[in-house]
C-alpha positions as CSV (number, residue, x, y, z in Angstrom):
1,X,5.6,5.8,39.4
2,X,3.0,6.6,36.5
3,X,-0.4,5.0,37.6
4,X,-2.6,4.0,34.8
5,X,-5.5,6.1,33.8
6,X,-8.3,4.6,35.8
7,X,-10.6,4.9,32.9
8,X,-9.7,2.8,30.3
9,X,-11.6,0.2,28.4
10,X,-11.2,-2.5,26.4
11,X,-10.1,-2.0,22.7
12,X,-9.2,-5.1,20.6
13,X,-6.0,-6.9,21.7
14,X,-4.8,-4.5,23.5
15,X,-3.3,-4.1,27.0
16,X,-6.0,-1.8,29.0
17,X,-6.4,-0.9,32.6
18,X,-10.0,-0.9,34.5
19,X,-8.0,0.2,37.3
20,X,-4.9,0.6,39.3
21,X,-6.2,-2.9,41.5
22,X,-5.9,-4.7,38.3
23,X,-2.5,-3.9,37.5
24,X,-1.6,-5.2,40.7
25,X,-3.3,-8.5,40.7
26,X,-1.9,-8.8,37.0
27,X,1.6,-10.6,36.7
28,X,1.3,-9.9,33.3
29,X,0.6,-6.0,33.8
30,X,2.9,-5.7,36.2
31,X,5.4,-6.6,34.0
32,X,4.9,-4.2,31.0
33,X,4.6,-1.8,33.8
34,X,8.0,-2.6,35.3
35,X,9.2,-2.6,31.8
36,X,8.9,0.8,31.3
37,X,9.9,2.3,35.1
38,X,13.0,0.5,34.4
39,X,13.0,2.2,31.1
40,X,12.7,5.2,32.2
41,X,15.2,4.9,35.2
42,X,17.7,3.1,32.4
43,X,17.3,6.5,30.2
44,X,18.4,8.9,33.1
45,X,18.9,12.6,32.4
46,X,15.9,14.4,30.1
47,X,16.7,13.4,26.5
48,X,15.1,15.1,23.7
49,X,13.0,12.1,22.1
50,X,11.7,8.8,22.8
51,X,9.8,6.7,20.0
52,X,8.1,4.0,22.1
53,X,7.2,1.8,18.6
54,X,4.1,-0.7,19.1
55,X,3.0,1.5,22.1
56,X,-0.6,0.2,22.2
57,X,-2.9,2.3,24.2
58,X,-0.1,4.7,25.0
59,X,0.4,4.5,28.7
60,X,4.2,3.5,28.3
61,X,4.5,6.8,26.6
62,X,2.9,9.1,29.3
63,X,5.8,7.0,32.0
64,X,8.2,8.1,29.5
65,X,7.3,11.6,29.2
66,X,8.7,12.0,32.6
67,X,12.8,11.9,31.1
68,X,11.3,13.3,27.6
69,X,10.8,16.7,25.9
70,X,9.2,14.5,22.9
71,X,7.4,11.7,22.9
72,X,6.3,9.9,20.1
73,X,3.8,6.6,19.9
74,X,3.9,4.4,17.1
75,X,0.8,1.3,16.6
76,X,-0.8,0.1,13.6
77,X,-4.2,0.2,15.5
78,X,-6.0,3.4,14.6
79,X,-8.8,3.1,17.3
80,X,-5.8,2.6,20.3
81,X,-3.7,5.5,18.9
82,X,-7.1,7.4,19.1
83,X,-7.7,5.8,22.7
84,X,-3.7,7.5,23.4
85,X,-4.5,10.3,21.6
86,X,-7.7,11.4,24.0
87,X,-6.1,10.0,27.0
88,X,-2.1,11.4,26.7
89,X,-2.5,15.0,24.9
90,X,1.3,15.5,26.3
91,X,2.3,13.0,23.6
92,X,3.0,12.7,20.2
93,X,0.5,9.6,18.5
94,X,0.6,8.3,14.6
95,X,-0.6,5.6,12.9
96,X,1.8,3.5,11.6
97,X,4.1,0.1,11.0
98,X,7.4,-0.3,12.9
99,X,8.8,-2.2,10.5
100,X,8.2,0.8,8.1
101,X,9.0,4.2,10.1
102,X,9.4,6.8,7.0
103,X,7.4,9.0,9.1
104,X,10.5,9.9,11.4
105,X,14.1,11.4,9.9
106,X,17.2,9.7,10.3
107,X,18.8,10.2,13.4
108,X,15.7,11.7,14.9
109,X,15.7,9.7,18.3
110,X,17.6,9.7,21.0
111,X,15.6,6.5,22.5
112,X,13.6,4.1,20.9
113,X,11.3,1.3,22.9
114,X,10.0,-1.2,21.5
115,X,8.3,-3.6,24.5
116,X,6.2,-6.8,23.5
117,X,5.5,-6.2,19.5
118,X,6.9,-9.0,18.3
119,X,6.6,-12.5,19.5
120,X,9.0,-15.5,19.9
121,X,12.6,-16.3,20.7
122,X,13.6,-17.1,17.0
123,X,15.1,-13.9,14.5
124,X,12.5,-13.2,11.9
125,X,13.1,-11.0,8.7
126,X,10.0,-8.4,10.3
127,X,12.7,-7.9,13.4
128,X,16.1,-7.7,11.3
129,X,13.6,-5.0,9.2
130,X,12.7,-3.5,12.7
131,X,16.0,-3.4,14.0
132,X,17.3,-1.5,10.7
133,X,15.3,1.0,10.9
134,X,15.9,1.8,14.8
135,X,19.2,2.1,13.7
136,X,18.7,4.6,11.3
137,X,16.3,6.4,13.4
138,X,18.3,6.2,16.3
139,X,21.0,9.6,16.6
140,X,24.8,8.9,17.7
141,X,24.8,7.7,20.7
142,X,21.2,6.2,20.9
143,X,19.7,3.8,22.6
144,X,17.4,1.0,21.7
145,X,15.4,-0.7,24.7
146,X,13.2,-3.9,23.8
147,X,11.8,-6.9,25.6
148,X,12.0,-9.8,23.6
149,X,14.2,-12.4,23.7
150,X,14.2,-12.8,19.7
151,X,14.2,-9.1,19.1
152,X,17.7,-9.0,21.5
153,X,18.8,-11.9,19.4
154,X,17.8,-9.4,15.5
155,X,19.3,-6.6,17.6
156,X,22.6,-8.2,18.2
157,X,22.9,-8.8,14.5
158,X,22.5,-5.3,13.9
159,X,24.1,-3.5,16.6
160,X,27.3,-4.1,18.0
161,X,26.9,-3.6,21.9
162,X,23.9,-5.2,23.7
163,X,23.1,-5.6,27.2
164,X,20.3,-7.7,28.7
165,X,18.8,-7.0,32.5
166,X,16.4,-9.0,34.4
167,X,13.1,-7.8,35.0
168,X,11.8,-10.0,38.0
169,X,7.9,-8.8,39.4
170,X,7.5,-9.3,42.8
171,X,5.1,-11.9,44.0
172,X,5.1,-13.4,40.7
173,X,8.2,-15.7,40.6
174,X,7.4,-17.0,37.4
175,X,7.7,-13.8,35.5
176,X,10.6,-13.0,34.9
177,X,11.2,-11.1,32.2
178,X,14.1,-10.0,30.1
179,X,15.0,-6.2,28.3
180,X,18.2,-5.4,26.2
181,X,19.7,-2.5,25.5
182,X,21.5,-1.1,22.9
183,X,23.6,1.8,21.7
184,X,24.5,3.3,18.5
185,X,28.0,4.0,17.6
């Protein structure tokens, strides 16, 4: 497992790691954390790209790397894509808007991630936007993994498989957290 890099500090809103202690004691850490291992194990065998989209100071991307030739992170924060720039050299970092990826060709990924960007359990027209352009990014045979139970609800409009798995943190009972997955036909 990826440990976080022990020297990060705090930039805006965004998740950030003093150290590896705190990830522990954090439910919430623990989570995003676990989140991405079960990405990773999910994806399997090496594939060629991975777009993690919202991915903050970049940490998920640098877990990723691990089943990845390519990987590309994706926030609308300059100063956190900076933060992931200095800190994960072995990735790829760009400012941007997931709900507006023209930065990336059709069918350029063969994984995208998209874990905590958007909020709520209700469809919004920013997720069905989202969702439309995974699809196009995504190649044949894709795969979409997300965390939000609103997002798995846009998704499902948009993709015709989808599969949800429990994310349960030990110790912390009461986080319990969901992921989907989906696939392009």
């Amino acid at each position: 497992m990826i440990q976080p890099d022990l020297n990060q500090k705090k930039l805006n809103q965004s998740i950030v790691i003093e150290n590896w202690e705190d990830v522990e004691k954090s439910p919430v850490m623990k989570l995003h954390f676990e989140r991405y291992n079960l990405t990773k194990r999910l994806v399997g065998d090496r594939v060629e790209s991975i777009l993690d989209a919202g991915c903050g100071t970049g940490y998920g991307c640098e877990i990723l790397k691990e089943v990845s030739d390519i990987v590309w992170g994706i926030d609308v924060d300059f100063e956190v894509i900076e933060y992931a720039r200095l800190h994960y050299p072995k990735c790829i970092f760009r400012v941007g808007d997931v709900q507006q990826l023209g930065i990336l060709e059709s069918n350029s990924c063969g994984v995208i991630v998209c874990h905590v960007v958007f909020g709520g359990d209700k469809v919004t027209k920013e997720m069905l936007k989202f969702c439309g352009e995974v699809k196009r990014l995504l190649k044949p045979k894709g795969r979409f993994y997300g965390s939000n139970k609103g997002l798995m609800l846009a998704a499902a409009k948009v993709f015709k498989n989808i599969r949800e798995y429990s994310v349960p943190i030990p110790d912390y009972e009461s986080y319990i957290g969901s992921m989907f997955e989906c696939r392009k036909d």
